[in-house]
C-alpha positions as CSV (number, residue, x, y, z in Angstrom):
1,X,0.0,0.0,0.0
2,X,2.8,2.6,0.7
3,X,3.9,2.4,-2.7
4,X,0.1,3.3,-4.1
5,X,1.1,6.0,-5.8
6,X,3.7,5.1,-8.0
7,X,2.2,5.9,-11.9
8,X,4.3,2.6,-13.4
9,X,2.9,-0.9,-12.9
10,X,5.2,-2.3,-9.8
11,X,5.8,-6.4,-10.2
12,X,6.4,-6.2,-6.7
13,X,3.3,-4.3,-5.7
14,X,1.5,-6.9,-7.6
15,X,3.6,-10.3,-5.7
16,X,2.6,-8.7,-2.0
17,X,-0.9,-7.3,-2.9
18,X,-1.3,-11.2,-4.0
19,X,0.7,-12.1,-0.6
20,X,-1.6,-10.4,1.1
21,X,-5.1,-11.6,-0.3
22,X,-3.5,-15.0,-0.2
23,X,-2.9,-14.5,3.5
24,X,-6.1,-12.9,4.4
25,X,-8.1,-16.0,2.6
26,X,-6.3,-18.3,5.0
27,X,-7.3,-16.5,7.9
28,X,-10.9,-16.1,7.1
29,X,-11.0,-20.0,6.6
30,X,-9.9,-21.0,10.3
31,X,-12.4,-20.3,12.6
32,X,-9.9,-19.4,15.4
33,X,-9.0,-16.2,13.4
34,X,-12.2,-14.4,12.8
35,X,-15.1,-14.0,14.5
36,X,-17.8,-11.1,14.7
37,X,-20.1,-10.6,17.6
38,X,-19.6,-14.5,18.2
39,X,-20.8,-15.5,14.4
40,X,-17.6,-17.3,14.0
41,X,-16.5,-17.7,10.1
42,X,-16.1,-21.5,10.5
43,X,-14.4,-23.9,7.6
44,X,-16.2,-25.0,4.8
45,X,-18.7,-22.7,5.1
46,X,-19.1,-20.4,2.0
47,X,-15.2,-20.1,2.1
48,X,-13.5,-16.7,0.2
49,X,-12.1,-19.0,-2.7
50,X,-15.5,-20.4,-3.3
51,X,-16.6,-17.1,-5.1
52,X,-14.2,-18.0,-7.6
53,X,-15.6,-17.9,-11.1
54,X,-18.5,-16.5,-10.0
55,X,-17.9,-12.9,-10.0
56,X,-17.9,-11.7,-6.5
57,X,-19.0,-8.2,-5.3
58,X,-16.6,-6.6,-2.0
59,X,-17.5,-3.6,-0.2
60,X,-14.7,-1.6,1.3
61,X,-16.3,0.8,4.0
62,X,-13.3,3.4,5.0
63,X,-11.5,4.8,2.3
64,X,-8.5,2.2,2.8
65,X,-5.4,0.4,0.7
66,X,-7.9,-2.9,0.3
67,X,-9.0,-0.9,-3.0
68,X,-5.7,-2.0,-4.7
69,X,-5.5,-5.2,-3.1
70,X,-8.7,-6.8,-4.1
71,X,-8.2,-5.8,-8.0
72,X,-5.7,-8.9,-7.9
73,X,-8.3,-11.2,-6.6
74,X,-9.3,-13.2,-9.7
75,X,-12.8,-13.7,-8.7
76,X,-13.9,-10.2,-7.3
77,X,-15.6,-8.3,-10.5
78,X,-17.1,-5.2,-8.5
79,X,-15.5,-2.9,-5.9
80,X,-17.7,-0.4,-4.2
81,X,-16.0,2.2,-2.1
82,X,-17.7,3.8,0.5
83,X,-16.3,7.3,2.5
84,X,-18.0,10.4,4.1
85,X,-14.7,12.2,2.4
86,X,-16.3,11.3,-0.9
87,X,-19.2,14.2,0.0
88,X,-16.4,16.2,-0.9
89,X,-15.9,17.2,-5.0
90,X,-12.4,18.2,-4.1
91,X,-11.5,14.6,-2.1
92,X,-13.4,12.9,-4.7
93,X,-11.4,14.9,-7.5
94,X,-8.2,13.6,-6.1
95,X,-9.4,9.8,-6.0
96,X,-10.5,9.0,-9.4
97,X,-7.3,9.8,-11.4
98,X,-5.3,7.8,-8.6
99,X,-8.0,4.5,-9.7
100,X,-7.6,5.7,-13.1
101,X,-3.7,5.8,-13.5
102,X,-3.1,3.3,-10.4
103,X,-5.9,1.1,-9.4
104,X,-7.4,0.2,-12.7
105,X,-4.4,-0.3,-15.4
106,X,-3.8,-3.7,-12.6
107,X,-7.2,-5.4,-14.0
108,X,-9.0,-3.0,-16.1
109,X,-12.1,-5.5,-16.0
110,X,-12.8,-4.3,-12.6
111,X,-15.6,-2.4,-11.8
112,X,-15.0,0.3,-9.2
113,X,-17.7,2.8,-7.4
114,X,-17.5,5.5,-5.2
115,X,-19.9,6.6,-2.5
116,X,-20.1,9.1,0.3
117,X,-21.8,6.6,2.8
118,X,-25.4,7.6,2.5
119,X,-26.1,4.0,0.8
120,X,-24.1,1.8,3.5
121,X,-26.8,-0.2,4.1
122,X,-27.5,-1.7,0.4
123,X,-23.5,-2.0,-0.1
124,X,-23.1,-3.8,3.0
125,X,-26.2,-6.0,2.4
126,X,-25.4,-6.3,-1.5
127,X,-21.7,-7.7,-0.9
128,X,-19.9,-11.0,-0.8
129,X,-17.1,-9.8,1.3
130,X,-16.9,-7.1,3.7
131,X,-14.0,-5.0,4.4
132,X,-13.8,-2.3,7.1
133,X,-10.8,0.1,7.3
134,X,-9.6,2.8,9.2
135,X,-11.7,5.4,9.2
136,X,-14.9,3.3,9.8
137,X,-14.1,3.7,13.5
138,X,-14.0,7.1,13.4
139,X,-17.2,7.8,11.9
140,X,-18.7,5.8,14.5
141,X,-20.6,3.5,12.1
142,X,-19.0,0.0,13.2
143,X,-22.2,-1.2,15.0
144,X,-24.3,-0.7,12.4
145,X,-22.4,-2.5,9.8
146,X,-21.8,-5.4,11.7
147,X,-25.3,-5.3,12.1
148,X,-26.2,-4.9,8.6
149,X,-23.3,-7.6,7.6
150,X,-24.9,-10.3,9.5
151,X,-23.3,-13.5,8.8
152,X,-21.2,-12.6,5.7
153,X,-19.0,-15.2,4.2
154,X,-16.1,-12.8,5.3
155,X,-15.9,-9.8,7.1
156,X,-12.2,-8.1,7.6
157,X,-11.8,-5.7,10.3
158,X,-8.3,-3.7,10.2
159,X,-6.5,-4.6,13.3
160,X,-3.7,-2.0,13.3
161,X,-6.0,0.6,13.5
162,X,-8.4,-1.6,16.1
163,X,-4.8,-1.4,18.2
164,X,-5.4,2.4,18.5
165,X,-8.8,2.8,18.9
166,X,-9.4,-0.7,21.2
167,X,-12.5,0.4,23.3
168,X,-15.0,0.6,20.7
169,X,-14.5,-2.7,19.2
170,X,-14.3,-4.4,22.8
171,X,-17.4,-3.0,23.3
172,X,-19.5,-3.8,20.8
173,X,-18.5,-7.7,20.5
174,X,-15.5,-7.7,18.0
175,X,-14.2,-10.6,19.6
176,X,-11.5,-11.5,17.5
177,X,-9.2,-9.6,14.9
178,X,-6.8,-10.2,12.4
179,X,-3.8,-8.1,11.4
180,X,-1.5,-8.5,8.6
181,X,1.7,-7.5,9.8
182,X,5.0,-6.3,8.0
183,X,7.8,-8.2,8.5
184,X,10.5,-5.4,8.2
185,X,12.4,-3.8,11.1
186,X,10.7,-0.3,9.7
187,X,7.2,-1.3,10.3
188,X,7.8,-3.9,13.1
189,X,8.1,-0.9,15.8
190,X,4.6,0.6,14.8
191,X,3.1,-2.9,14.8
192,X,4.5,-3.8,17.9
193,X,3.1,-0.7,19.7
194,X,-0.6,-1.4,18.2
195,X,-0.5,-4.9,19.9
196,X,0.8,-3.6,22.7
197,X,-2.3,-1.1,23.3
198,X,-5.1,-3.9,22.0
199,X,-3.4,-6.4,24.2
200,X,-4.1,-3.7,27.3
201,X,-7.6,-3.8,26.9
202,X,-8.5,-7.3,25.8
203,X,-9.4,-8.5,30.1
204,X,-12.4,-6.7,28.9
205,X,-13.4,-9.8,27.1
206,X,-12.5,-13.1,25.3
207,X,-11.1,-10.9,22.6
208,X,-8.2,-12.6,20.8
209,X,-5.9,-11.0,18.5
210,X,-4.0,-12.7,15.4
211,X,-0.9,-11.4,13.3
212,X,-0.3,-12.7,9.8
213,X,3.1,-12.1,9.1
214,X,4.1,-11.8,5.3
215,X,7.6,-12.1,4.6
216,X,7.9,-11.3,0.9
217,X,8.0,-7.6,2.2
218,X,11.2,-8.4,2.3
219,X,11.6,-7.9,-1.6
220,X,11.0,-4.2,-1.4
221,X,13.8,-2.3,-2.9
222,X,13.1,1.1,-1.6
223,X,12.1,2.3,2.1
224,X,8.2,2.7,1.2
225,X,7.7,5.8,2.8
226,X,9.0,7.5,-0.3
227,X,6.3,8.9,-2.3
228,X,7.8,10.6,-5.3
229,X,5.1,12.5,-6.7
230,X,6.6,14.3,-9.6
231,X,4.8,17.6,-10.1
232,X,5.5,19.0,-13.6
233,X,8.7,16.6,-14.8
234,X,12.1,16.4,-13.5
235,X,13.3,19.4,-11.9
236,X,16.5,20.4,-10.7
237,X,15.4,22.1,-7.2
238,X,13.7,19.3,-5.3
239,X,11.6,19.9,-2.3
240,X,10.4,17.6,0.2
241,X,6.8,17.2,2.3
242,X,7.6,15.5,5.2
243,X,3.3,13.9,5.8
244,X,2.5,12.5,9.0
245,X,-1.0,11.0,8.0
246,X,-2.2,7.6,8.1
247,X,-2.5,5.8,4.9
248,X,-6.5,5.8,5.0
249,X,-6.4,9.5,5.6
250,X,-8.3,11.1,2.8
251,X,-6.6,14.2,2.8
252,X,-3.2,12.1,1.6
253,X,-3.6,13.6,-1.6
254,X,-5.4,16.7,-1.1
255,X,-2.4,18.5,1.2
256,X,0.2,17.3,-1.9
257,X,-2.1,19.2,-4.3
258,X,-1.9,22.3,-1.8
259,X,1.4,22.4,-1.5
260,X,2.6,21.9,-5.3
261,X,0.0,25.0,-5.8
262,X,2.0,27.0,-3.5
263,X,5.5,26.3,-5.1
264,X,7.2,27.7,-8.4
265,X,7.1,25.4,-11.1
266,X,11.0,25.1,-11.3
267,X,10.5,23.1,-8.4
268,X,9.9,19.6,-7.7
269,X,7.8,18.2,-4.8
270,X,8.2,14.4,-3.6
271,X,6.5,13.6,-0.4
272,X,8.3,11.1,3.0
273,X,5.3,10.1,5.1
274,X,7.0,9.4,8.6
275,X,4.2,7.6,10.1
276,X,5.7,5.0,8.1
277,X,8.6,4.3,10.2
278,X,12.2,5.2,11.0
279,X,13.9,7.7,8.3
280,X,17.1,7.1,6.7
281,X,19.8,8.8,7.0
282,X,19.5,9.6,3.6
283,X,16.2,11.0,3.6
284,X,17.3,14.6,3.1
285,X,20.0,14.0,0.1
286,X,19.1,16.2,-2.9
287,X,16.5,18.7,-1.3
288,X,16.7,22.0,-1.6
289,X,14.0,23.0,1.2
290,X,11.4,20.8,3.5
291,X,7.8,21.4,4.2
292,X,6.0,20.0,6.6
293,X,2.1,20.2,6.5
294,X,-0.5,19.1,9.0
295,X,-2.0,15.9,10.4
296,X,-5.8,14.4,10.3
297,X,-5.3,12.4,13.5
298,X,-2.2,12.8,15.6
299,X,-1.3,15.7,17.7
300,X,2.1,16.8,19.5
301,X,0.5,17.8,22.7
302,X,0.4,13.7,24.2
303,X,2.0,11.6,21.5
304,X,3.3,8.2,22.6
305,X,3.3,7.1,18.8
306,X,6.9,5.2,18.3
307,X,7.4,7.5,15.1
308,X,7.3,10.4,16.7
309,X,10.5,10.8,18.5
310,X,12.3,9.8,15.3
311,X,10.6,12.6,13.4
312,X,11.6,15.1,16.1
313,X,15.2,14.2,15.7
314,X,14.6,14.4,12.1
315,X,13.3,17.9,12.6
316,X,16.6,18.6,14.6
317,X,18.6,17.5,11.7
318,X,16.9,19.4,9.1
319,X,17.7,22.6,11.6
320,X,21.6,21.5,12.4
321,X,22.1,21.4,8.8
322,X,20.8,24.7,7.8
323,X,18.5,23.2,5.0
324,X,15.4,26.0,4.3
325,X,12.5,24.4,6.7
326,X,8.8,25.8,6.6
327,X,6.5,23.9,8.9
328,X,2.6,24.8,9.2
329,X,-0.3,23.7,11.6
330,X,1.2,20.5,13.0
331,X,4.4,20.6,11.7
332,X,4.5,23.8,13.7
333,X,3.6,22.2,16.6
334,X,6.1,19.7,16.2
335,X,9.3,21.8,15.5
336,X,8.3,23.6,18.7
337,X,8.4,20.2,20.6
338,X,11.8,18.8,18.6
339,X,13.4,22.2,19.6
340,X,12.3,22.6,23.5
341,X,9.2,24.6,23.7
342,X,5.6,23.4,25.1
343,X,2.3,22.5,22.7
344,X,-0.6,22.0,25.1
345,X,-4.3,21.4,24.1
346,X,-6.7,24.2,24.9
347,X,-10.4,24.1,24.2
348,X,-10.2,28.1,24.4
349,X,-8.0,28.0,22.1
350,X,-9.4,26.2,19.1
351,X,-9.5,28.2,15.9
352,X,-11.2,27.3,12.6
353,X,-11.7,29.3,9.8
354,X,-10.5,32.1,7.5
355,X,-9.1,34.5,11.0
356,X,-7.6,37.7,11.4
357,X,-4.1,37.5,12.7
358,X,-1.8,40.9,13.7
359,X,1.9,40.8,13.1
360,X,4.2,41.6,16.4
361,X,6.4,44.2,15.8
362,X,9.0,41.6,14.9
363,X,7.2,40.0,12.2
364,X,5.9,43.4,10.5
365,X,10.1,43.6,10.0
366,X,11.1,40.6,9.3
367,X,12.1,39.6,5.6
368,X,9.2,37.5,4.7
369,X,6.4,38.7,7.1
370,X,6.8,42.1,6.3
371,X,4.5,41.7,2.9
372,X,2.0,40.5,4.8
373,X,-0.6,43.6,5.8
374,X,-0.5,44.5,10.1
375,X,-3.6,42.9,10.0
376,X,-4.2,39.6,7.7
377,X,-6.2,36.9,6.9
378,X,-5.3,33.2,7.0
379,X,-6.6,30.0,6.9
380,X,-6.9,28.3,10.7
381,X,-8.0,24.8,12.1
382,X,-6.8,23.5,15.5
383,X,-7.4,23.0,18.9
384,X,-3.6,22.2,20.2
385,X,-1.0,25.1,20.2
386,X,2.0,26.5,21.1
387,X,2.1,27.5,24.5
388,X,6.1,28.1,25.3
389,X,8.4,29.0,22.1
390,X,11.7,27.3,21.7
391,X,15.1,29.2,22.3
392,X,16.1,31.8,19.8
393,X,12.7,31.3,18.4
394,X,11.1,35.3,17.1
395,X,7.0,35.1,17.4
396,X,5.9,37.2,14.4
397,X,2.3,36.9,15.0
398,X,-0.4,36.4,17.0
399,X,-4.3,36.1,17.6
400,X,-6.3,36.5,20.7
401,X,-6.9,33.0,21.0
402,X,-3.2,31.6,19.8
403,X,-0.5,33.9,20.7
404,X,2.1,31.7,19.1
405,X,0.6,31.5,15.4
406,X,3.9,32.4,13.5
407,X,8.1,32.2,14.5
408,X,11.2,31.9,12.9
409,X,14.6,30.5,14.1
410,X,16.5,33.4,14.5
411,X,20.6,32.9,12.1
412,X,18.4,29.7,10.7
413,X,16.1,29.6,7.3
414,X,13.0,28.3,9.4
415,X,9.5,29.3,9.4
416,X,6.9,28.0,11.2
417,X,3.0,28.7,11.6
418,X,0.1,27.4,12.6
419,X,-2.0,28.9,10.2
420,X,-2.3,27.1,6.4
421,X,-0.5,29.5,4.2
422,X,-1.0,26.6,1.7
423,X,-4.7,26.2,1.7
424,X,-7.2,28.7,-0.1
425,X,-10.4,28.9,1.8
426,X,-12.1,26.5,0.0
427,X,-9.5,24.4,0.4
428,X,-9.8,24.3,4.3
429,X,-13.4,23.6,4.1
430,X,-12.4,20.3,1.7
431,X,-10.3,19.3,5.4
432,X,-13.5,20.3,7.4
433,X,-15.8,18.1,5.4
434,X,-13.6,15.2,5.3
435,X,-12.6,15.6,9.4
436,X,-15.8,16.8,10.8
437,X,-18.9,15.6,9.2
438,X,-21.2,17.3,11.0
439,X,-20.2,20.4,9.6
440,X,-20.6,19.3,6.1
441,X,-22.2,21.5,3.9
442,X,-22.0,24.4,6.1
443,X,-19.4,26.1,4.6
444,X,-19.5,29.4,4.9
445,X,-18.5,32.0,1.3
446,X,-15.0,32.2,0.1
447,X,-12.9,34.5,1.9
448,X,-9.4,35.9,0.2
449,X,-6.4,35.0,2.4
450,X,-3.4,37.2,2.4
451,X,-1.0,34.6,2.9
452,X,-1.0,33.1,-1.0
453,X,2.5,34.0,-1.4
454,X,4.3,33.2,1.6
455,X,5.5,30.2,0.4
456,X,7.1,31.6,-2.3
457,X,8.4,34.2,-1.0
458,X,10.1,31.8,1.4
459,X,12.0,30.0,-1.4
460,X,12.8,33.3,-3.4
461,X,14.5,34.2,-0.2
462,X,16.4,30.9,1.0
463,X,16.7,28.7,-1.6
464,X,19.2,29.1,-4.4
């Protein structure tokens, strides 16, 4: 799944998506591994290799990597794809050319469908196999689609992300889970930690919980948190996007597509996603700048993730060696925590919208704020913020709720706020539809932001 993206047809892609459907099929045909609200998927009956031939229909609720996986599976003809994100044009924009240049040149027989969730009910009851990913949990939807699943042949529930969110599915009869697990030392870490947390919980019931290691990750050739998304060809100036997002996260895409908007076209933009796992020390060869962007569903406030303290010291790095950093929203929180300030959460303090910031004195002087108007506009969305700056940090601006929405390092080319400089305003109601659905559809009229060319005017200044 981490190597989704890549535009050319990967014969290793295609060997572990295979590994994987292999391994899942195995699993759903021992009884021990599987089991939903006690209806235990038991052997011989209606096993997964028995829709062979006959043209079977799977339903993926959460917008997850089983997409690419199933278009291996010989006897799956139709894919429906169900996620709240697709209420969103913009999300569902970004989706369709990744099945049509990724997804569908691997078996262009397959049928594939997108839909925002309003149908669950008929996809659910329509499909021969069931699989739930991520971002089902979050919605808050699992109970009903167990419900409406019933005794399906299979039914997949994602355990890694089960690890993180344990209470819901312990308490509403998941009773057994199944987890395919890398067998790299880069993922082993993250995996580990998962188990650890579902393993906590599991004396609140006979829940048992089952790995299924596959080996021929091995054959990787690259670390697969590179994501080299060219932009407009082969530039010479690279620039790198440091993402720390889940793979399910539908707003993968969406903050590349902000981003490239935001930078020149003499530059090229490939993307590290260190949720992934431990960087290399390579990582940072051949960039001329780093971005880092923000994050659907960690924070830097109270994050025991095993990935974060490596991207801290990777933040460190990038600083030590004078490389042209800009950080925004929670890569702003994170610089602040790598370099010895405080991020707290405070309800007070949440922000979203297009706000008014003011400039300190500091920032109306300073060599890239000092475009920007005493006043301004920007893009906002949090509820954690910086509440201590680190050492020889400058604040440049402010808001009543956030003082620290803007610093620099002083003698260091590094910028960070915790506004969006790279989002337009419709652009940050895309994120607010596809984070908080109850406040679909409410968005409110466009509203210009001042902060268009900050970017730029970034790289004009420190990158030669």
């Amino acid at each position: 799944r981490d190597l989704l993206f890549q535009k050319e047809e990967s014969a290793t892609f295609r060997s572990l998506s295979v590994a994987l459907l292999n391994a899942l099929s195995q699993a759903l045909l021992t009884p021990q591994h599987l089991a939903i609200r006690g209806a235990t998927v038991e052997r011989g009956r209606m096993p997964i290799h028995h829709l062979e031939g006959r043209g079977a229909r799977a339903a993926v609720i959460g917008c997850g990597g089983y997409t690419t996986d199933l278009c291996y599976a010989p006897f799956i003809e139709e894919i429906t794809v169900s996620d709240q994100a697709f209420a969103s044009p913009s999300t569902r924009a970004f989706f369709e050319p990744y099945l049509e240049e990724v997804v569908l040149p691997a078996q262009k027989a397959k049928k594939i469908r997108l839909t925002d969730g309003a149908d669950n009910q008929r996809v659910v009851q329509d499909c021969d196999l069931l699989f739930i990913s991520g971002s089902a949990l979050v919605n808050d939807t699992l109970p009903q689609l167990l419900e409406w699943a019933g005794e399906k042949a299979a039914i997949v529930v994602e355990g890694n992300t089960a690890g993180l969110y344990p209470f819901p599915l312990m308490e509403r009869g998941v009773t057994h889970l199944v987890q395919t697990v890398v067998d790299v030392d880069y993922a082993a870490l993250s995996h580990r930690f998962a188990r650890q947390r579902l393993e906590g919980h599991l004396e609140m019931g006979d829940a048992e919980y089952t790995e299924i290691v596959l080996p021929e990750m091995r054959t990787i050739e690259r670390h697969p948190a590179f994501d080299h998304r060219r932009t407009r060809g082969s530039r010479e100036k690279k620039i790198l996007l440091l993402q720390a997002r889940n793979w399910y996260d539908p707003m993968i895409a969406h903050e590349v597509q902000c981003f490239r908007e935001r930078i020149p076209d003499q530059y090229e933009l490939a993307c590290y996603n260190i949720v992934s796992g431990p960087w290399e020390d390579t990582v940072l060869d051949g960039f001329c700048a780093v971005m880092v962007g923000g994050s659907g569903d960690y924070g830097s406030a109270y994050n025991d993730n095993p990935w974060f303290p490596p991207a801290l010291e990777l933040l460190r790095r990038i600083v030590e060696r004078d490389i042209p950093l800009f950080c925004s929203c929670w890569g702003h929180q994170a610089l602040a925590v790598a370099l010895g300030g405080k991020v707290e959460v405070d309800e007070d303090g949440y922000e979203l919208g297009i706000l008014e910031l003011e400039l300190t004195e500091e920032g109306a002087e300073d060599v890239i704020f000092s475009s920007l108007p005493k006043r301004f506009k920007a893009p906002l969305g949090h509820s954690e913020q910086v509440t201590k700056l680190p050492e020889r940090a400058q604040l440049l601006a402010s808001t009543p709720r956030c003082r620290v929405q803007a610093y620099r390092v002083v003698e260091k080319p590094v910028y960070s706020c915790q506004f969006h400089p790279e989002l337009t305003s419709n652009q940050l109601w895309d994120r607010v539809d596809a984070y908080i659905p109850h406040l679909r559809g409410q968005r409110s009229s466009p509203e210009p932001a001042c902060t268009d060319n900050l970017i730029a005017d970034f790289l004009a200044r420190y990158v030669t």
